[in-house]
Structure formats: structure tokens, C-alpha cells
C-alpha positions in Angstrom: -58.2 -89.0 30.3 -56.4 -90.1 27.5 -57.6 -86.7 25.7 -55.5 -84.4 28.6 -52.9 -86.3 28.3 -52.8 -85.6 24.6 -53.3 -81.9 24.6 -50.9 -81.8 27.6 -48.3 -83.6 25.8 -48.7 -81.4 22.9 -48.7 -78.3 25.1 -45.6 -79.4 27.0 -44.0 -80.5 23.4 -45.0 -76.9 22.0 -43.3 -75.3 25.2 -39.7 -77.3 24.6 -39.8 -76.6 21.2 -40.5 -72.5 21.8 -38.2 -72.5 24.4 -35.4 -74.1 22.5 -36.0 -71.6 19.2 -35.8 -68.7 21.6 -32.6 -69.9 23.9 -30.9 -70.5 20.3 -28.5 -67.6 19.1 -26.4 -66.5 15.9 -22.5 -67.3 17.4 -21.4 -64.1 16.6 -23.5 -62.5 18.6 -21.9 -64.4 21.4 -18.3 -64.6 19.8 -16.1 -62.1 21.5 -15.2 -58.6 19.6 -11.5 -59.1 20.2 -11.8 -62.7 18.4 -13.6 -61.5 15.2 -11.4 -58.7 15.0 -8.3 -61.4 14.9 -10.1 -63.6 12.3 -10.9 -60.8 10.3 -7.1 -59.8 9.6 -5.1 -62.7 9.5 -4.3 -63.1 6.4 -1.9 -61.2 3.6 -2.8 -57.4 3.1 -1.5 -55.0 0.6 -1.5 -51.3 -0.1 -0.2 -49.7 -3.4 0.8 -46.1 -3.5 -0.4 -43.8 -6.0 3.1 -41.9 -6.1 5.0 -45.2 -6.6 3.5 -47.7 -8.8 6.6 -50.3 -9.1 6.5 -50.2 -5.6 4.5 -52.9 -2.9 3.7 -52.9 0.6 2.1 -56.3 2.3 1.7 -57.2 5.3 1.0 -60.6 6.8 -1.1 -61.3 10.3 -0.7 -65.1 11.6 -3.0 -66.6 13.7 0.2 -66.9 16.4 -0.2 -63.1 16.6 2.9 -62.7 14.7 3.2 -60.4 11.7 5.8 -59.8 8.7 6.0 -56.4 6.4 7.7 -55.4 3.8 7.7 -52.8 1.0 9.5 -53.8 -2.4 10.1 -52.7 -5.2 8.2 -54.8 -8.0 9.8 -53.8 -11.0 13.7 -52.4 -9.5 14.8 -49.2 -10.7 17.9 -49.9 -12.9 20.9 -48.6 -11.0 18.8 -48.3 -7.8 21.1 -47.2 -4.4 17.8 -47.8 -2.3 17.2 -51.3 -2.7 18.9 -54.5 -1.6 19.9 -57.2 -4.5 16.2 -58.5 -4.3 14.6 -54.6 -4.9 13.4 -54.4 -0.7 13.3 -51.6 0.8 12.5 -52.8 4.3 11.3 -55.4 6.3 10.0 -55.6 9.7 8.6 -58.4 11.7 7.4 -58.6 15.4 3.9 -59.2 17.0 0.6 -57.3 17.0 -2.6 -57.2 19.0 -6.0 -56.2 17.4 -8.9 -55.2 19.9 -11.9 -53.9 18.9 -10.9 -50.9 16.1 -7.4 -50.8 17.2 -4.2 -52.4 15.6 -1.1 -52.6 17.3 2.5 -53.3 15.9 5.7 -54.5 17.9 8.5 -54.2 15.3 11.1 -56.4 17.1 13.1 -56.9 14.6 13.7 -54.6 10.9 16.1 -55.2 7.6 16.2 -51.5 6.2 18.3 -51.2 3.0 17.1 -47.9 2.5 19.4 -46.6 4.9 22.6 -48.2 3.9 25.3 -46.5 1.8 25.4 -50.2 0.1 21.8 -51.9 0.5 23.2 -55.3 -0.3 25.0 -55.1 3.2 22.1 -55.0 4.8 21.2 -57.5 7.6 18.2 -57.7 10.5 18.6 -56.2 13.4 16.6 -55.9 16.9 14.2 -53.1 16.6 11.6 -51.8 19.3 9.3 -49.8 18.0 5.3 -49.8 18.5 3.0 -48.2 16.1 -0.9 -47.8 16.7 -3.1 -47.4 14.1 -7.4 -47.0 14.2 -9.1 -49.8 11.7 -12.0 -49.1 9.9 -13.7 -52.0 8.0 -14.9 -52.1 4.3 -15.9 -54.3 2.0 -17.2 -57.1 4.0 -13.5 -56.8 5.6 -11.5 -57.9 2.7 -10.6 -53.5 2.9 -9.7 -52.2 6.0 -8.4 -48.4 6.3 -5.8 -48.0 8.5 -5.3 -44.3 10.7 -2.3 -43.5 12.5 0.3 -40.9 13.7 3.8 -40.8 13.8 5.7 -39.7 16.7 6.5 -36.6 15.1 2.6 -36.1 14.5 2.1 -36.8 10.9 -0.8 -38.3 9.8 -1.4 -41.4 7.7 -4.5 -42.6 6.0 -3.5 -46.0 4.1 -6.4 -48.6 2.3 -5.4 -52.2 2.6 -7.0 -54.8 0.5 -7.0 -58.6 1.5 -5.3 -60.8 -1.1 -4.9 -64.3 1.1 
């Protein structure tokens, strides 16, 4: 007797411990798609253009979905009508979603020297304006590629790398 109860005990411990390797399952399997794709780009992003060296764009994604971007120039053109006292071109800030492959921007509000006769009287002002853009992951997501179109149907193609 005691012998079945041995080999029954060991069957039944094999069976809990089978059933409880097999029930168990990598988190991001189970981790929804819209929250990887939120952890994946908050954080500090920026993009250099090849046409304009002095010149930064970043971009920063809070986990409140929040976001602030801004394009400056690094090293200021001397004499320069196109940017404020600090060499910014423009700033927005608003809120964005991220689902899936899909970024979305609200600009609520923007600071846009650029357009001024005098940058240094430039202030922030309301601002509605959504832009869309397709994401496409690289580099273990510390790259992401970011397609869009304007309203006026131009294209953009812009690489992003993670630097916070």
C-alpha cells in the first residue's frame, strides 16, 4: 500500500509540476500591443538632417501621454532672422497616442519664431493641429522610422534614434 501511495504521489507531484510549466507564459506575450508600443517610445528621440547639420530636432514622449518638440539650432547662425535669442526655431507641445504602428500628435500649443519678422517676439500660442505618422521599429527600438504625409500630400521619411 504504502508503495501506490508513493508512485501516486509522485505521479500526482509530476502532473502539478507539468501543469504549472505549461500554464506559465513569457509577459509579453500576454502584455497588450498598445502598452509595449507606449514603453517603447517614451523617452527623448532625435533626428538630424543631412541638409542642416547645426541644426536638431527632439522630441520627448512622457509616460502621461504628453509630448514636447522642438527643432534648434545648435550652433546659431551669426546674424540669424530665423531664430529666437536661444537659436529655436519652433516648439510644439500637446498629447499623442501610439497604437500598434501608428503615432499620433495633438499640437495644442506651438512657439514658432520662424515665422516672425522679429523671432525674439515670439510667444506660445494655442495650436490644433494632428499629424499621423506610420512607426517602424529598428534596432531593438532605440531607432524607429517615422512615415507620414502632409496635408498638402508630401511625403516624409525621418529616422529617429533614442538618446534617454
Amino acid at each position: 500500500m504504502k508503495k501506490i501511495l508513493s508512485i501516486l504521489s509522485l505521479i500526482l507531484m509530476f502532473a502539478c509540476c507539468n501543469f504549472a510549466l505549461t500554464s506559465c507564459s513569457d509577459d509579453d506575450e500576454d502584455e497588450n500591443t498598445e502598452d509595449k508600443a507606449i514603453r517603447n517610445i517614451v523617452g527623448t528621440w532625435e533626428y538630424y538632417e543631412a541638409d542642416a547639420p547645426n541644426t536638431v530636432r527632439a522630441v520627448t514622449f512622457n509616460t502621461d501621454g504628453t509630448y514636447f518638440y522642438y527643432s534648434k539650432d545648435v550652433v546659431p547662425e551669426p546674424n540669424s532672422t530665423e531664430t529666437d535669442k536661444e537659436g529655436y526655431l519652433f516648439k510644439y507641445k500637446g498629447t499623442y497616442t501610439v497604437s500598434n504602428d501608428k503615432l499620433i500628435l495633438n499640437s495644442e500649443f506651438a512657439y514658432e519664431p520662424i515665422l516672425l519678422k522679429d523671432p525674439n517676439d515670439a510667444e506660445w500660442h494655442k495650436e490644433n493641429r494632428t499629424t499621423e505618422a506610420t512607426i517602424e521599429w529598428q534596432d531593438g527600438n532605440k531607432v524607429m522610422r517615422l512615415h507620414s504625409v502632409n496635408k498638402d500630400g508630401d511625403a516624409y521619411d525621418e529616422v529617429w534614434k533614442k538618446v534617454k
